[in-house]
C-alpha positions in Angstrom: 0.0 0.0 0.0 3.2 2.5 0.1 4.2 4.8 2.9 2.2 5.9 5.8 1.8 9.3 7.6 0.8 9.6 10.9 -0.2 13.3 12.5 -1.5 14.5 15.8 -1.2 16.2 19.6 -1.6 15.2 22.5 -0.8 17.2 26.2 1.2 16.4 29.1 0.7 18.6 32.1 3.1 22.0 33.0 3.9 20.4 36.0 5.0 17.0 34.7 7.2 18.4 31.4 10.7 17.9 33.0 9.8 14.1 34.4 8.1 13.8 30.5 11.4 15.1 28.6 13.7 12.1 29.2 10.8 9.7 28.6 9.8 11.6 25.2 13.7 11.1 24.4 13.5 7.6 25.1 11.0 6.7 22.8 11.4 8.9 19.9 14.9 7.0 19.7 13.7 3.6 20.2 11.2 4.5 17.3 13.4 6.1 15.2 15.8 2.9 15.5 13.2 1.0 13.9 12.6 -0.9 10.7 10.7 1.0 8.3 10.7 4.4 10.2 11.4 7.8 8.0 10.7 10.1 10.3 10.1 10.1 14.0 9.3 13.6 15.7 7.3 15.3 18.9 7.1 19.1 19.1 6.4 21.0 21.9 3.7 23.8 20.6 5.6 27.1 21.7 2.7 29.2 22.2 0.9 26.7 24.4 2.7 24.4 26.4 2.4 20.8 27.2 0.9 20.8 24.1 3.0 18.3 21.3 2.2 17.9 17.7 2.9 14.4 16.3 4.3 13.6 13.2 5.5 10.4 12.0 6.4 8.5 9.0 6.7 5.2 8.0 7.5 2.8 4.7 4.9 0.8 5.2 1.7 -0.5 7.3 3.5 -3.6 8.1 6.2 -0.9 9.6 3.9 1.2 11.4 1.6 -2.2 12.9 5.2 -3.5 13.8 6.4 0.1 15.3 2.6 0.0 17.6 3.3 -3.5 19.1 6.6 -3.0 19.8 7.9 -3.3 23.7 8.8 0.6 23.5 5.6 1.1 22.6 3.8 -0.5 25.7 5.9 0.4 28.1 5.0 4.4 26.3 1.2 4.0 26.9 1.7 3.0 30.3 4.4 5.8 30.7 1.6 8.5 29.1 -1.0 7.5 31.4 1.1 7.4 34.1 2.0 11.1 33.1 -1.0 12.2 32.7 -2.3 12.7 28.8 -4.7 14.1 27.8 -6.3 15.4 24.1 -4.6 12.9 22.5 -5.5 12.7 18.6 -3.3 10.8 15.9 -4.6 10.1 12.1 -3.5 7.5 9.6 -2.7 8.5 6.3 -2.3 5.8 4.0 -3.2 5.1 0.1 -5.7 8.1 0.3 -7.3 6.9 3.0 -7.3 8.3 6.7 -8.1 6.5 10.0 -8.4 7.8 13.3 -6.7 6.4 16.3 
C-alpha cells in the first residue's frame, strides 16, 4: 500500500514536562531505531505548552503495525497514562485513506 503518515497532539501537564522530557527522548529513539521508520518527531507547541504535535512517518503498514506492538511502545502507553495525557488525537494517512486512532 506504500508509505504511511501519521499526524496528531496530545498534552502532558506543565507540572509533569521535566519528568516527560527524558521519557519523550527515550521513545522517539527507540522509534526512530526502527525498521521502516522515515521520520520520527514530537514538538512542543511554543505558544501553548504541554501541548506536542505528532508527526510520523513510516515505509509501510507492516512498519507502522510493527512500530505499535513493539515493547517501547507498551511500556510508552503506560508511561503517558502514568504522566497524565490528555487530548490525544493521531490520524492514519495511508493510500488516500485516513483513519483515526
Amino acid at each position: 500500500m506504500g508509505p504511511v503518515l501519521l499526524v496528531g497532539k496530545f498534552r502532558l501537564p506543565v507540572a509533569r514536562l521535566a519528568e516527560a522530557r527524558p521519557i519523550l527522548a527515550a521513545i522517539i529513539a527507540a522509534s526512530r531505531a526502527e525498521p521502516g521508520c522515515k521520520e520520527y518527531a514530537y514538538g512542543e507547541d511554543v505558544c501553548d505548552p504541554g501541548l506536542f504535535r505528532v508527526i510520523e512517518r513510516w515505509e509501510s503498514r507492516a512498519a507502522l503495525d510493527a512500530h505499535f506492538a513493539s515493547a517501547h511502545m507498551a511500556k510508552w502507553r503506560v508511561d503517558r497514562a502514568e504522566l497524565g495525557m490528555t487530548e490525544r488525537a493521531i490520524t492514519i494517512h495511508s493510500g488516500g485513506i485516513s483513519e483515526e486512532t
